[in-house]
Phi, psi and omega in degrees: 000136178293165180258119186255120165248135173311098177345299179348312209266349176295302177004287193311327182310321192299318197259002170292312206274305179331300182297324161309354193068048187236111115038040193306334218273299224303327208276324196292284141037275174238052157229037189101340219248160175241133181298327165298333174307330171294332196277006166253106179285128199129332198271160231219137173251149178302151157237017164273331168306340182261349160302301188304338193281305171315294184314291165327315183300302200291336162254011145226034143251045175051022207240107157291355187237045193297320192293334185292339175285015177267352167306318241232331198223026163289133165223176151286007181260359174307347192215023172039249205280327173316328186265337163279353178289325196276339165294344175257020197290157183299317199219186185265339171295333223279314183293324175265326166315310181312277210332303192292329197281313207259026169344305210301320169335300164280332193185115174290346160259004175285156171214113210228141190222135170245125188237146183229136194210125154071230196258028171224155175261144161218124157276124166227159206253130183250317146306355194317154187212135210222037164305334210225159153299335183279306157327314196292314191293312163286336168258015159306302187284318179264008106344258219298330190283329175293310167324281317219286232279335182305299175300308227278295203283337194238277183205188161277346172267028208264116162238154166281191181291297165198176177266083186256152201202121180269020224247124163327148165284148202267167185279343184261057165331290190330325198282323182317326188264319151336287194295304180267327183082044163210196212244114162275109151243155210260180168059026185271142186301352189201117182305096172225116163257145204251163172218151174259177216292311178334308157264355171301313222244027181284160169282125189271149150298346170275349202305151166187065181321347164273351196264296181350302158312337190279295190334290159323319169291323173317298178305326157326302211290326189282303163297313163340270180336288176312322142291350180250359169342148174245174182295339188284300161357297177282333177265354169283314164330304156331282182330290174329287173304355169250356165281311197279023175224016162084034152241170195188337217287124184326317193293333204271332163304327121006307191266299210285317192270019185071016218219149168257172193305318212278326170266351180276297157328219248296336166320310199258012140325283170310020193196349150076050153230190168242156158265358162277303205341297197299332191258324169301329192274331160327316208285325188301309166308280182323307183293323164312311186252025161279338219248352175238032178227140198245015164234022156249117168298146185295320169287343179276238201014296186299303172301301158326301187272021182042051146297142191270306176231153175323319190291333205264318174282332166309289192307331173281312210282325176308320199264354163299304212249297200118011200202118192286149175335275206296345168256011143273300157329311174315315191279339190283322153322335195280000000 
C-alpha cells in the first residue's frame, strides 16, 4: 500500500513558493498533487508524488535549505485536529506524546518514538528514509514545522538541547543553527531532537483538557474513517489525483496503489465495481470542479479527463449534470 500524507501540511510548501513569487498550483500539478485538496478537509497526498514536489521546489527557488522555511509558514491547522490538540496539551511532553500516539494521522508511513531517561526527552524519526535531496528537504520542513509548533506553545526563545540530522550537512548550515539554536549534528544514525525534561514537564497557560479531548476525539474519528477506507475508495482517490495532472492509466493506478493490474481488478470484482465505473465517477467529480474554475477552458477539461474531443466531454458532462459545460459554468457564475 503507498504512503499517504495529510495535504494540510504540504500548505507550508505553498506559501514558501508564493512568498518567492513562484506559481505553487502549477509546481503542485506537476508532480501530481491536486490543489484543490486543501479545500478538503481530511485530504491526503501520494508521498512519493510530494518527493516530486519538493525536489521541483528546491530546484526553482535554488535554496538548499527550502525546508527549513516551512517554520516561517507553520500553524496549528497545519495538522488540523493533531495541531489544536497540541495547543492545548498540559505540558510540551503532554504534546508530543499526542504527536507519537496519533503520527498515522499525518503520514500513514510514519514512525516516530518518544523516550524520557534522566534530565532529557528525545523525539526520533525511527524509518526515515533519506535517499533523495527532496527527502532530506522534507524532514528538514518536519523539523523545523516542529521547532515552530514548539515556541508557539512554550515561548520564542525555546531552543532544544541538540539535533541529530542523518542528512549530510548542507552548504547553508548556517541557517541551520539560526534556526534551532543548538548544537546540531549532521550524518548521524538517527533523525533526533533532544529537549530537557524540566521544560518538557513544565505546566502550560494553554492547557484546556476539554477542548484537548474534543480534539482528540476528532482525531480518533478521523483515523477511524481512514482505516476503514475500502479498495475502490482508494482507487478513486488515484484516479482523481492522476486525471487533474492529465493521466488515468490502469497499470499506474496499480503502481501507486502496490498492486499489479491483475489484483486491482478481482479487488475491486470483489467489492462489485469496476475501473471504468470508478473512472467515470473520477472524471464526474473532476470535471464538475474544472467546470467551476474560471481560468480552465472546457478544451484543457476535455484533455485532462481524457476525452478525444470537446464534443465527447459535452455528452458525458451533460448525462452527469443535466446540463452541457458552458451553461453549467453560466448558472454557477450567477
Amino acid at each position: 500500500m503507498s504512503v499517504t500524507v495529510i495535504a494540510s501540511t504540504s500548505q507550508t510548501l505553498w506559501r514558501i513558493l508564493e512568498s518567492r513569487g513562484i506559481e505553487a498550483a502549477p509546481l503542485f500539478r506537476e508532480a501530481g498533487l491536486d490543489p484543490e485538496c486543501f479545500q478538503q478537509s481530511g485530504a491526503r497526498f501520494d508521498d512519493t508524488k510530494l518527493d516530486r514536489a519538493w525536489a521541483r521546489a528546491t530546484e526553482v527557488t535554488g535554496d538548499p535549505c527550502i525546508g527549513l522555511r516551512a517554520a516561517a509558514f507553520t500553524n496549528p491547522g497545519s495538522f488540523q485536529a493533531l495541531g489544536f490538540a497540541w495547543l492545548v496539551s498540559d505540558t510540551l511532553l503532554d504534546a508530543l506524546t499526542r504527536l507519537v500516539r496519533y503520527s498515522k494521522m499525518i503520514s500513514d508511513g510514519a514512525q516516530l518514538a518518544l523516550s524520557v531517561s534522566g534530565d532529557h526527552c528525545r523525539l526520533a524519526i525511527t524509518d526515515l528514509r533519506i535517499g533523495t535531496a527532496a527527502q532530506a528537504q522534507r524532514v528538514d520542513a518536519f523539523w523545523a514545522m516542529h521547532i515552530s509548533m514548539c515556541r508557539t506553545i512554550l515561548s520564542d526563545d525555546f531552543a532544544p538541547l541538540s539535533l541529530d540530522l542523518r542528512r549530510p550537512e548542507p552548504p547553508c548550515v548556517a541557517d541551520f543553527y539560526a534556526l534551532f539554536r543548538a548544537p546540531i549534528r549532521f550524518d548521524a544514525p538517527q533523525d533526533r531532537m533532544v529537549f530537557p525534561r524540566e521544560i518538557a514537564e513544565q505546566p502550560l497557560p494553554t492547557a484546556n483538557r476539554v477542548l484537548a479531548r474534543s480534539n482528540e476525539q476528532a482525531i480518533a474519528d478521523y483515523l477511524r474513517n481512514f482505516a476503514s477506507e475500502s479498495f475502490s475508495d482508494r482507487v478513486r482517490t488515484r484516479l482523481v489525483e492522476l486525471l487533474s495532472s492529465g493521466g488515468y492509466d490502469e497499470g499506474e493506478v496499480a503502481s501507486a496503489l502496490n498492486v499489479s493490474r491483475r489484483t486491482l481488478q478481482r479487488r475491486l470484482s470483489e467489492e462489485n465495481t469496476t475501473y471504468s465505473v470508478l473512472l467515470d465517477e473520477a472524471r464526474h467529480e473532476l470535471a464538475v470542479r474544472f467546470m467551476g474554475q474560471e481560468g480552465m477552458s472546457i478544451k484543457e477539461a476535455t484533455y485532462l479527463l481524457g476525452f478525444s474531443e470537446p464534443g465527447n466531454f459535452s455528452r458525458a458532462f451533460k448525462r452527469w449534470t443535466g446540463e452541457v459545460p458552458s451553461r453549467f459554468r453560466e448558472k454557477a457564475s450567477v
